[in-house]
Each structure stands twice: as C-alpha cells, then as structure tokens.
N, C-alpha and C positions, 0 to 999 in steps of 0.2 A: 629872240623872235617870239612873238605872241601867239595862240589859236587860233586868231581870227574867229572865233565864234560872238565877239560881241563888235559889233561894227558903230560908227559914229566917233564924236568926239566928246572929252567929256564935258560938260556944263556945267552950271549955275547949282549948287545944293537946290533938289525939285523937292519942297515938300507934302507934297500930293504923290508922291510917292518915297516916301519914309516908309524906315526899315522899322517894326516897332521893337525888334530886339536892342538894338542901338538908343531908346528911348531915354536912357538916364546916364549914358557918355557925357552929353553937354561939349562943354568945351575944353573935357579933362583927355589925358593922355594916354594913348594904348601903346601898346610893343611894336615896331615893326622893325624884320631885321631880314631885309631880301635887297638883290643887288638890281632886280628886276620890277616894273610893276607895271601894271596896265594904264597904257597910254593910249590918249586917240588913235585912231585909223587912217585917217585922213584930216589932219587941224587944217588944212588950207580950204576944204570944203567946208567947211562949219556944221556937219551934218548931225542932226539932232536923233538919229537913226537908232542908238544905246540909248535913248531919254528912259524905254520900258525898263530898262536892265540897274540902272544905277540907283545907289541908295544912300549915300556917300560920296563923299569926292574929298582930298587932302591934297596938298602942297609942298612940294619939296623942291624948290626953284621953279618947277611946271604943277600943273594940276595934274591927279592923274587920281585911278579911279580906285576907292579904299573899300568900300562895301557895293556887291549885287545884290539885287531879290530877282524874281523870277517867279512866280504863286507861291508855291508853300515851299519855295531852295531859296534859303541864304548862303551865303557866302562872304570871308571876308578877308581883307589882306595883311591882315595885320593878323597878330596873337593874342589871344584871349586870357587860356591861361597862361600867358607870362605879363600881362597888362594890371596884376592887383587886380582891387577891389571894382574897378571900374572892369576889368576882363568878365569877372564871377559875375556883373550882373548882364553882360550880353550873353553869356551862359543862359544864365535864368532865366533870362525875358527869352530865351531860346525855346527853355524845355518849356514856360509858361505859355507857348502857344499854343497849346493843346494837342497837338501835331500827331499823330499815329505813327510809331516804332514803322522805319521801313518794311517791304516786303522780304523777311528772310529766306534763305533756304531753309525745308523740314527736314529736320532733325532727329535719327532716331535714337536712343539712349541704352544703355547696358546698366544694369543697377544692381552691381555689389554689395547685399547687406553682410559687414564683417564683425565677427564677436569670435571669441573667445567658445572653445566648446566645454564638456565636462573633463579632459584631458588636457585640459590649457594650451591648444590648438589653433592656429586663426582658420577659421574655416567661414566659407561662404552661405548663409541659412536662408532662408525667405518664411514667412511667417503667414496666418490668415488671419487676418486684421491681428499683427504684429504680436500673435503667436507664436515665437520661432519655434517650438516644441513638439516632437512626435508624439502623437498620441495613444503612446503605449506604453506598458509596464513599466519599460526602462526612464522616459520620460525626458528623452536624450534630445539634444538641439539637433536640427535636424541639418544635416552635411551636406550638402550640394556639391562641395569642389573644393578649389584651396585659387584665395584671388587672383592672385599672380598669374596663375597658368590659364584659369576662366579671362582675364581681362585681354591675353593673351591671343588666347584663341577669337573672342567677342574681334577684336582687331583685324583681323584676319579676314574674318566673317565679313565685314564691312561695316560695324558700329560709328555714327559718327564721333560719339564721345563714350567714355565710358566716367560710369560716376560711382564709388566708394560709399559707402556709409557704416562710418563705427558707431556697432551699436552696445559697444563695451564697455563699462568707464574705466581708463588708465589713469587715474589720477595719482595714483599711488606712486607713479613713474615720473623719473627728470622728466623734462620736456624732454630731451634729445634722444631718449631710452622709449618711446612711443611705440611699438610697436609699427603702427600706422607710417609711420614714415619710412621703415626699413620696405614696407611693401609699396609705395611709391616709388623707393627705389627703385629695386628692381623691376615695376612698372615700368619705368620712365625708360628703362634701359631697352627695349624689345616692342613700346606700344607707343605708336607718334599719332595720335589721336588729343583733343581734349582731355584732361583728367580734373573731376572734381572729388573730393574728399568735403563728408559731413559728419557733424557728430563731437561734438567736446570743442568745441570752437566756442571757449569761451573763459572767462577768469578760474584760475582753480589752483590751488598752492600743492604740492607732492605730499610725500611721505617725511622727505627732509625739511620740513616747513618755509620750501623753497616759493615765491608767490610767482606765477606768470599771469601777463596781462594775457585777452583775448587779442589783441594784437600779436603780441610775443609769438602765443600759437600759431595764430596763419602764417605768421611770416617763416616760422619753421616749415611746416605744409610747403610755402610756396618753392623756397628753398629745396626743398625735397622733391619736387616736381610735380605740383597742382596747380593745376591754372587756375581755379576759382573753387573757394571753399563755400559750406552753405552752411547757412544758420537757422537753427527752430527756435528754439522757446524764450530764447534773450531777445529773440526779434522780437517775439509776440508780446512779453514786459513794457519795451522799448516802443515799441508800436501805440501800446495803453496808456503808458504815461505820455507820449507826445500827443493824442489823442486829448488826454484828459487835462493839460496844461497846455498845450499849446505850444509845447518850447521844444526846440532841440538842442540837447547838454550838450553835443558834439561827444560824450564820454561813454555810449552805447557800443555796444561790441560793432553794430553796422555801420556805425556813424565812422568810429574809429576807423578799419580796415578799409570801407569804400573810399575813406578820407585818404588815406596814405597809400592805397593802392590800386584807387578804381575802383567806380559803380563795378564795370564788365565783371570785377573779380568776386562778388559778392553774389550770392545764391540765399535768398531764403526759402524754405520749405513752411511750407503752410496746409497744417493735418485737420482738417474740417469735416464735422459730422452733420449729415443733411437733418432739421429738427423741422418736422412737417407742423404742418399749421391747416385750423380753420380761418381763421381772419388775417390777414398780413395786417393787420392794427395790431395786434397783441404786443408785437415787439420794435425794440427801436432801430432795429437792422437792416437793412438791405434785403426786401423779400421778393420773392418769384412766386409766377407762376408757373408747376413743374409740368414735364410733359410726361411724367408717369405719378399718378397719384397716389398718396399715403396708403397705409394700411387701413385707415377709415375711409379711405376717399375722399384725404383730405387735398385742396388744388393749389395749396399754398406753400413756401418753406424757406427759410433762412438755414445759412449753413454757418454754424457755432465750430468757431477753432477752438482746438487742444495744444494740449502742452505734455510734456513727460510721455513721450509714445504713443498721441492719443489718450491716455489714463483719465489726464483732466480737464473739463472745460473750463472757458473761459469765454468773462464777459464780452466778444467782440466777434464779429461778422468776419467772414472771409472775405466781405470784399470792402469794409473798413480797412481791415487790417492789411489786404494788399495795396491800396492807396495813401497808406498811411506809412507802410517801408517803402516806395518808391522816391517818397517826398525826401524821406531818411539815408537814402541813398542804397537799396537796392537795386543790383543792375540783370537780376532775373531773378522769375518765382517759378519754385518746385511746386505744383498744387497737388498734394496726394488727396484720392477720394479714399476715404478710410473706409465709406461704406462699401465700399465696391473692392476692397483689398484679398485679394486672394481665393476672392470666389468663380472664378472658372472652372467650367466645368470641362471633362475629357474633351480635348479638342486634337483632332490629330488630323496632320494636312503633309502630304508627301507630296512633292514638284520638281517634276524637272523638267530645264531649262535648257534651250539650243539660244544663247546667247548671241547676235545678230550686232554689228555697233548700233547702240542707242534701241534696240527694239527685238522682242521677245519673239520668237516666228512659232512655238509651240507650249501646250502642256499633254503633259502625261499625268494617270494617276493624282486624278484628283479626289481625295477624301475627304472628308466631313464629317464625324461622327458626334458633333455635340459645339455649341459654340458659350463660350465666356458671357459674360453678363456686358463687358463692357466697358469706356472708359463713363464718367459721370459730366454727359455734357452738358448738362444744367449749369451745373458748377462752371466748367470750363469758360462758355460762354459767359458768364456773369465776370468773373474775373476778367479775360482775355478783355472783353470789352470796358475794363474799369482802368486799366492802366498802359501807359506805352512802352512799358519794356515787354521783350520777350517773357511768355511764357508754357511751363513745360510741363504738360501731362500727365501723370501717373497714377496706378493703380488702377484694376479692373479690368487690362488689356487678356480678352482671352483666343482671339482670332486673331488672324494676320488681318483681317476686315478693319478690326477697332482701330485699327493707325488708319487706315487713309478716309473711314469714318470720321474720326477725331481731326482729320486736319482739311476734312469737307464742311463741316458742319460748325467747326470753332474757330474762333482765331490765334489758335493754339501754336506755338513756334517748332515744338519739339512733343515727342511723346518720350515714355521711357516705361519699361518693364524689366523684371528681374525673371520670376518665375519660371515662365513661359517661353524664358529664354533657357533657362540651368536645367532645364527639363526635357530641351529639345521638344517643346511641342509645337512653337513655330523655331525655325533659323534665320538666323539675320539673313542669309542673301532670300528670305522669301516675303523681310520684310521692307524691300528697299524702294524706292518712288515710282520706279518704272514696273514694280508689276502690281504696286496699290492702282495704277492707271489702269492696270492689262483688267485685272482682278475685276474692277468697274465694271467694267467693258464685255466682260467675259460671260 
C-alpha cells in the first residue's frame, strides 16, 4: 500500500520538468531491488494530477514512477550507490546543485585537547593560542583532568558530542599500542554521545619500521569507537595540490578514508590566522570586509591557514581551502579561530534552574563579572556560507552568550569549547538551546 501523497497516474517522460541530477543516465542502467514501487492512483481516470511530482518514469511490465522532484527534494527509486558509474554521477549532479546542507540541530561540542604530561601521563590541557604550558618556574603542561572521566562527566552534563584531540605524537608506538585508542575504549564503554578523535591521522611507520597508511589509522580509531576522525595539515597539502593541479589522486589521507568510509566520517580542522589589510587587492584570497577593524584601522582581511599547531602559514585562504576539501570529500569542518584562542577573560555565571517540560519558569543568581572576547564571526560566516556541509565553531567562546551569538549571527552547525568547560566557568546544562533562547530574552 502506497502514501497517497502523490496522486494521478504516471505519464509520458515530461521534459519540461526533468530532474537535472539524472542528466547523464541516458539510456544506461541503474540498481533497483524493491518488491514495491510507485504506481498510479487511479489508471482508469487518466489523471495527470502527479504531472508536478514526476521526473522519471520506467517499465517493468507497467510504467510506474522511478524519479520525483518537488523544488529543491529529489528523490529516487532506485539506488544510486549500487548503479556504478552512472549511480556516482546522479550523486554529483546531486551535490552539483548547489543546494544548502539541511537545516540541522545546533550542536554543542566538549573538546578534549590530550598529550602526554612531564610524567608520561595522558592528561587533559587547554593552551592560549596552543600554548599548553604554565606559565611558571616549573614550566609544566598544564592538568585539567584525565579524559575519560572529563568525557564522562561532559556526558552527563548533556554534550552533544564530545571530541578528543591528540596533541602527542605516538609514532613511536604499533598502531594497536596508541594510547589514544585504549582511551576510546574506555570512552565508548560509559559515554553514548558522538565521539571524534584528531591528531596523527595520517601515514607514519613506528619504532619497528613497521609503515601504516593513514587509512590503516582511522580505521583502528574507528574500531575503537570514533565515529568520525579529523584531519589538519594533510588536508591543507591535499587541499593545495588539488587547488594547484586540478586533479584528485584519490591517494590523500581525505580522499582515501571519506572514500572507504564516508564523507560523514571525515572532520577537517582548519587553524586560520585573520591577516588585516589596507586594499583587498593586495591578495589573491577571499577578502572581507571585517566588522571590528585592524590595529591600523585597517577595514579589510583574509584569513591565512596554518599548519603544525598554527606554527606555520600557508599559501591559501580559509575559505579556498574549505571549498577545496569539501570537493575532496570532507563531510564536516572544525574552523578554529586561532586569534581568538584562549583569550577569555574571568567569566563567571552561576544559574539555577526549575526545569518545567520544554521551558525554564526561573533564574536565580545571576553573575557576570567579565565576558570572553568571543567566537570569530567574520570567519564563521565567510566559511559557513562557502560550503554545504556542516560546519563547527571553535575557539574564543568565553560566555554562555557566544553559543547562541554564534548560532544567531552564522550559519554555523555546531559550536565547541574546551576551556571554559574543564574550568567550570560555564557548565553544559547552562549551555544548552533552551536557555540560549531564555538568555535572549532575558
């Protein structure tokens, strides 16, 4: 039995309303493998009633209807990826319409930075602008917590994902001997949330001159329990050569892992430093106009990716380079503002709540004594609008403010903070959707 949501019978292939995804099928073969498919309404009425709806029509003793449109929703009956070469390019001519990423839920993120301390310790650190170091005598990384038990509790809290970053190198170690994956473990065991792992996702041979692909790594990861790992500075390579040749090797660390496991699975991280400008002629990038002016007063800026922790620049734009891993098979981008990393200033906000279903009925004790600099919605924006996947916030959050800022003002999918969190200066339940609305409002 059918949903009756398309009514008539089907007709004649209409081509004045052609699907343009289907544009290069022809009269070659796609997969279909259903016991069921969409047939007229009514054949005795002849009703031309679906003529809007149909884009497509095929034959299997009766006509019956193989592709809808409906404005910007395709849909189809058959299978794409199991159709070959001809499936991959209804795919293409899919994402080639330009289409904007659905409307998702906002997302708030927990972020993990893990290394190694001076005691060969995995401990949890947050750094200002990727400083992990106390600024004291001893010179020691600075402790936040131990992940497991932070991911833990973040969970609890009501995170919707929490995300990992080794900022260690294990190279020295088998792959299976990673630290990083014994703490997934026990993640995966106590936290049912998304989990991303970033950091060393990428070719690297051991100590036994044992070689693993960057493949071989995620899929250990994945095994271990991450649902989608993320890549920095292979991306940004991979990004520059496709850029400057035009070609995709298929043999990039993104190329490979989104190839064999899904865009969804793939996270690049992209560390961009804002470089202000007098003329937006000066350079061949992507410029703006910012809404807080340079230290000269200057009204213009392209934001220059890094590589190695921020350390090093690199020829290419942040929002080159995010158009350029989406193509490559990115299925979400990390944007850290690296200028904005860690500079929050005292913010301290106590709230309590008489939790009501669906709506807040008070606050108490409301404090304010300083507020964070911020997310970098310049950036945000320039990005969010260059590409259709999701994309996810970070760095500079110093308010409970900057989340529901950042997801008023960008089209930002998710936000994500460490700090601010491992410090208790905000708590996740004070960062969750329903009181960024109250907080508005308030």
């Amino acid at each position: 039995k059918d949903l009756g949501l398309i009514p008539g019978v089907v007709g004649r292939f209409d081509l004045s309303n052609d699907s343009e995804i289907l544009d290069d099928v022809g009269d070659r073969h796609v997969y279909f493998v259903h016991s069921y498919c969409a047939m007229p309404v009514n054949p005795a009425a002849c009703s031309d009633d679906n003529k809007e709806w149909i884009s497509s029509v095929c034959n299997y003793g009766e006509d019956f209807i193989a592709s809808i449109r409906r404005g910007n929703v395709h849909a189809v009956q058959f299978h794409p990826e199991k159709s070959g070469d001809v499936g991959l390019s209804v795919l293409r001519r899919q994402k080639a319409t330009g289409q904007k990423a659905s409307k998702l839920a906002k997302r708030v993120i927990a972020c993990l930075d893990v290394r190694t301390n001076d005691k060969g310790d995995l401990v949890v650190t947050k750094g200002d602008q990727y400083d992990v170091r106390e600024h004291t005598k001893e010179n020691e990384v600075r402790n936040l917590g131990k992940p497991v038990e932070l991911a833990r509790q973040y969970y609890k809290d009501g995170a919707d994902e929490v995300s990992f970053l080794n900022i260690t190198g294990f190279h020295d170690f088998p792959l299976g001997d990673l630290p990083m994956l014994q703490v997934l473990r026990y993640t995966l065991d106590n936290v049912f949330v998304t989990l991303t792992v970033g950091g060393g996702i990428q070719d690297f041979t051991d100590a036994n001159g044992r070689h693993y692909t960057s493949l071989e790594v995620a899929s250990e990861y994945f095994r271990s329990g991450a649902d989608k790992v993320s890549i920095g500075s292979d991306a940004v390579y991979a990004a520059e050569e496709y850029i400057r040749t035009g070609v995709k090797t298929g043999k990039t660390s993104l190329e490979q892992i989104s190839r064999v496991c899904g865009n969804q699975a793939v996270v690049v991280s992209i560390d961009p430093r804002r470089v202000c400008l007098e003329n937006p002629d000066d350079v061949e990038f992507k410029t703006i106009t910012v809404t807080n002016p340079g230290p000269n007063g200057e009204e213009y800026a392209w934001y220059q990716c890094t590589v190695n922790g921020g350390r090093e620049g690199r020829p290419i734009g942040a929002y080159e380079l995010a158009k350029a891993v989406e193509e490559l098979g990115a299925g979400e981008i990390l944007l850290n503002c690296i200028d904005c990393d860690g500079e929050n200033e005292l913010y301290c906000f106590q709230v309590t709540c008489l939790l009501v279903p669906q709506l807040f009925s008070g606050i108490n004790d409301f404090l304010l004594s300083g507020q964070g600099k911020g997310f970098d919605l310049d950036l945000i924006q320039l990005v969010s609008d260059a590409v259709s996947i999701p994309v996810i916030a970070s760095s500079g959050a110093g308010a409970v403010e900057h989340f529901s800022y950042v997801f008023k003002k960008t089209n930002a999918s998710a936000a994500l903070a460490a700090g601010i969190f491992h410090r208790k200066e905000v708590l996740f339940s004070s960062a969750s959707p329903q009181l960024f609305q109250f907080l508005m409002e308030f």
